[in-house]
C-alpha positions in Angstrom: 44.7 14.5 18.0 41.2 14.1 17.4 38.8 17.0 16.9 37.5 18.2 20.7 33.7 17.6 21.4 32.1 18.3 24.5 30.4 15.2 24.7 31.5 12.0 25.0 31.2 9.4 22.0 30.5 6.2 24.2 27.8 7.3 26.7 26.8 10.8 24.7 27.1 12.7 28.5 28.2 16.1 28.4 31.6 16.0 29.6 32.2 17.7 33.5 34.6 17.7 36.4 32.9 14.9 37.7 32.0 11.0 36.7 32.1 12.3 33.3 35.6 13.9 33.3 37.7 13.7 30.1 40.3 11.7 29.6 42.8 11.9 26.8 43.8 8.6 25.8 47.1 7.7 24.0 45.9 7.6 20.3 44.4 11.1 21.0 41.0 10.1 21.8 38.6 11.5 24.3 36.4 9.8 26.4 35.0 10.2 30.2 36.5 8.5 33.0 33.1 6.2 33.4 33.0 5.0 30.3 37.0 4.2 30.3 37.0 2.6 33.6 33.7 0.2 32.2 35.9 -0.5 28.7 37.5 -3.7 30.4 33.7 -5.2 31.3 32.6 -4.0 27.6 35.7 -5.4 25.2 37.9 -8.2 27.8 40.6 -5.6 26.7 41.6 -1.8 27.6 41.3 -0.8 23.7 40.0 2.6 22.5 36.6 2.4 21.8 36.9 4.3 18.2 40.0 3.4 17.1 40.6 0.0 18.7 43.7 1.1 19.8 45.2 -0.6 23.1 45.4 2.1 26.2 49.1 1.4 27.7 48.7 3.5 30.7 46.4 3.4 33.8 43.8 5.4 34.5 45.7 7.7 36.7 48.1 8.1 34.5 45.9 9.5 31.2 45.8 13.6 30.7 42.3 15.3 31.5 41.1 17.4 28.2 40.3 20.1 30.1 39.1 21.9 27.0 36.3 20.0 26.5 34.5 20.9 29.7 31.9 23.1 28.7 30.5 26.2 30.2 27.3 25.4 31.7 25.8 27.9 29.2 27.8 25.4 26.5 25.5 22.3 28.2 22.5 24.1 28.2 22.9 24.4 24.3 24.3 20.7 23.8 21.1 19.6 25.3 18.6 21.6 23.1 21.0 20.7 19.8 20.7 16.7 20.5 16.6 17.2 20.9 16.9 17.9 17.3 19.3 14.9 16.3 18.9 11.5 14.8 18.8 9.2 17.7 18.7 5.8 18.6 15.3 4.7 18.7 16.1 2.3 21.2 18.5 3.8 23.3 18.4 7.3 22.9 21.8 7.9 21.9 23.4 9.1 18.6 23.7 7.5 15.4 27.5 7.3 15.1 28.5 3.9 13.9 27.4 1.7 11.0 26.8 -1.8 10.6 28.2 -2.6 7.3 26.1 -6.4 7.6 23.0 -5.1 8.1 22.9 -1.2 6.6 21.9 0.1 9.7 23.3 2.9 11.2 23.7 2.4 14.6 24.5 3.6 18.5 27.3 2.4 20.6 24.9 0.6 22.7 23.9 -1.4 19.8 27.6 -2.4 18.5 27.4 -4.1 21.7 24.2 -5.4 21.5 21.9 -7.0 19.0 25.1 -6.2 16.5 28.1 -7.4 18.4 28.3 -10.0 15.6 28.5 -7.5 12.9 31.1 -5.9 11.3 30.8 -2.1 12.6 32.3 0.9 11.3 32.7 4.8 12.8 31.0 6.4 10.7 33.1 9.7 10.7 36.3 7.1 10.0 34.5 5.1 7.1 36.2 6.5 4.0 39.8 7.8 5.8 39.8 4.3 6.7 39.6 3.1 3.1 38.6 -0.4 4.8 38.4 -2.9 1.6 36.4 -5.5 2.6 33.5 -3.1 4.7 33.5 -0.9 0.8 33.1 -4.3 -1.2 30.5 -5.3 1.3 28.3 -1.9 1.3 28.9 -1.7 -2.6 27.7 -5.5 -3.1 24.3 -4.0 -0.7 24.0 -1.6 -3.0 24.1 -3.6 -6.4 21.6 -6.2 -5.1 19.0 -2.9 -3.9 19.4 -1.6 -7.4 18.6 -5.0 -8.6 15.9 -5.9 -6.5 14.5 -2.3 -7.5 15.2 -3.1 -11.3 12.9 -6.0 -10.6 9.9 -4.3 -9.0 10.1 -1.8 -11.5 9.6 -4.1 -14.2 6.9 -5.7 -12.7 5.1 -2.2 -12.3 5.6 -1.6 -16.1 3.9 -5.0 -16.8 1.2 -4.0 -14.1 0.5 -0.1 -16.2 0.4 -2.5 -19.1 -2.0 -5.0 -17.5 -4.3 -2.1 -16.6 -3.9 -0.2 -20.2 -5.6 -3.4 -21.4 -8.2 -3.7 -18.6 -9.3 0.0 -19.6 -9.5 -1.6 -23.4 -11.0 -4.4 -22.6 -13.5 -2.3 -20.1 -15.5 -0.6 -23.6 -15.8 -4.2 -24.5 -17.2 -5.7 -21.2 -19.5 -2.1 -21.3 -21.2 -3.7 -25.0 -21.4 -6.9 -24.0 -23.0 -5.8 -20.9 -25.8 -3.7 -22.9 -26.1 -6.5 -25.3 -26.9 -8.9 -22.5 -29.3 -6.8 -21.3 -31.0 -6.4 -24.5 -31.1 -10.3 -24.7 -32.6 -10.5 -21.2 -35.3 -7.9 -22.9 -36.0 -10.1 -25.7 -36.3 -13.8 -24.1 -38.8 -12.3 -21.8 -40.5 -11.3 -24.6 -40.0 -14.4 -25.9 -41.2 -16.4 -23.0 -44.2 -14.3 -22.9 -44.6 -15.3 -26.7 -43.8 -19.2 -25.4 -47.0 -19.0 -22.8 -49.3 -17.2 -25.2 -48.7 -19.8 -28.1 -52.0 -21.3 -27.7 -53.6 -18.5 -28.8 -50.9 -17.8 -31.9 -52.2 -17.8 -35.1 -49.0 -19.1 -36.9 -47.6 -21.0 -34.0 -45.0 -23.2 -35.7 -43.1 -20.3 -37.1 -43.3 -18.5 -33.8 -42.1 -21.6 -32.6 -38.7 -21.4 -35.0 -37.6 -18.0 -34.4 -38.4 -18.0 -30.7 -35.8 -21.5 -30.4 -33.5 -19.6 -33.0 -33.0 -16.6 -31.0 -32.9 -19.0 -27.8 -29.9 -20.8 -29.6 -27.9 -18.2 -31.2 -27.9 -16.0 -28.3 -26.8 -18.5 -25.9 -24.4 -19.3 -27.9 -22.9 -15.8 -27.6 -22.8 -15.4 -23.8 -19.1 -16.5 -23.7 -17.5 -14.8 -26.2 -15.5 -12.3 -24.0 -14.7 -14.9 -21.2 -11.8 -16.1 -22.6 -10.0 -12.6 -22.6 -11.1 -11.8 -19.3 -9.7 -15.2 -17.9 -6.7 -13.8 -19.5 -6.5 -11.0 -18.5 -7.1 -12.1 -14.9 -4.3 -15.2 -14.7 -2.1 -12.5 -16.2 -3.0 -10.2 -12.9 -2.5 -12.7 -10.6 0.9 -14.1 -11.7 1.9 -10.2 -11.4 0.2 -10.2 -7.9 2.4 -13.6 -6.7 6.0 -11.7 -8.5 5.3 -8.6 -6.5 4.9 -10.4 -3.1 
């Protein structure tokens, strides 16, 4: 027989004397009288609900587990002890079966619900089981996690690496900056130099180094662009094998 609980599985109701009276079913599970009388409505068939195990005797005819009644100072605890327990954040009941399609881990309500398509196991019956295909199926899960995970993690190695070179690259970008400036320093001077030409004594020479230094340091503007353009396309393709 299976272990006694004072609370039945289906509709996780203490058990009493009442609409919630235990009945011992012929594979040796327990579960109250509501709940078996609803089983027809629920699965077309009277089958157990844990074992899937067909009941061959009537209502009337099943034993009452009178051992799983509790005291009502046994309730009083139940009720604090399930405050504390994974539930069902949908239904408020406890987390007792798995659905081996989707990884969840489910309540009975749900098995009926938005995974009656699924292939659900009890949880506390998963391994005695030693069901083949519901192993291969959670172990396949778990290979394509690790990979998928494998994947990411790769892509965060190449994204430390991207930024190792953006701190490089940052001293670089910090010269260039300061050289730029200096530049902006200079053609100013320059352009004042341009306007006061009139009254330069040796204008055409003034006139060669201010278009040399107006040449060469154009010319060096774009030096770094190309290896920040890299560096960027290199971010974004990381970016786009991330999402």
């Amino acid at each position: 027989m299976a272990t006694a609980m004072a609370v039945c599985e289906v509709c996780d109701e203490d058990f009493d004397s009442k609409d919630h009276k235990p009945l011992c079913l012929t594979c040796g599970h327990t579960f109250c009288v509501s709940c078996i009388r609803s089983l027809p409505a629920v699965y077309g068939v009277k089958s157990c609900p844990k074992c899937r195990k067909k009941i061959d005797k009537p209502i009337n005819g099943l034993l009452v587990n009178y051992i799983v009644i509790p005291s009502k100072n046994k309730a009083c605890k139940r009720k604090r002890s399930t405050e504390s327990e994974c539930l069902c954040s949908q239904h408020k009941r406890q987390l007792n079966y798995l659905c081996v399609n989707c990884t969840e881990f489910v309540c009975f309500t749900c098995t009926r619900d938005i995974h009656s398509t699924c292939t659900i196991e009890v949880l506390d019956e998963l391994h005695q089981n030693a069901n083949v295909d519901s192993m291969a199926i959670i172990r396949s899960l778990l290979m394509d996690k690790i990979c998928k995970l494998q994947k990411k993690k790769r892509v965060t190695g190449d994204t430390l690496t991207l930024m190792d070179n953006f701190i490089d690259l940052k001293t670089d970008v910090k010269r260039w900056d300061d050289s730029l400036q200096d530049q902006i320093v200079s053609t100013n001077s320059d352009l004042e130099a341009w306007d006061d030409l009139a009254s330069c004594v040796d204008k055409e020479n003034s006139v060669k180094e201010i278009l040399h230094r107006l040449k060469s340091e154009t010319s060096g503007n774009t030096s770094m662009l190309p290896e920040i353009t890299k560096l960027l396309n290199s971010a974004n393709q990381i970016i786009k094998r991330l999402e």
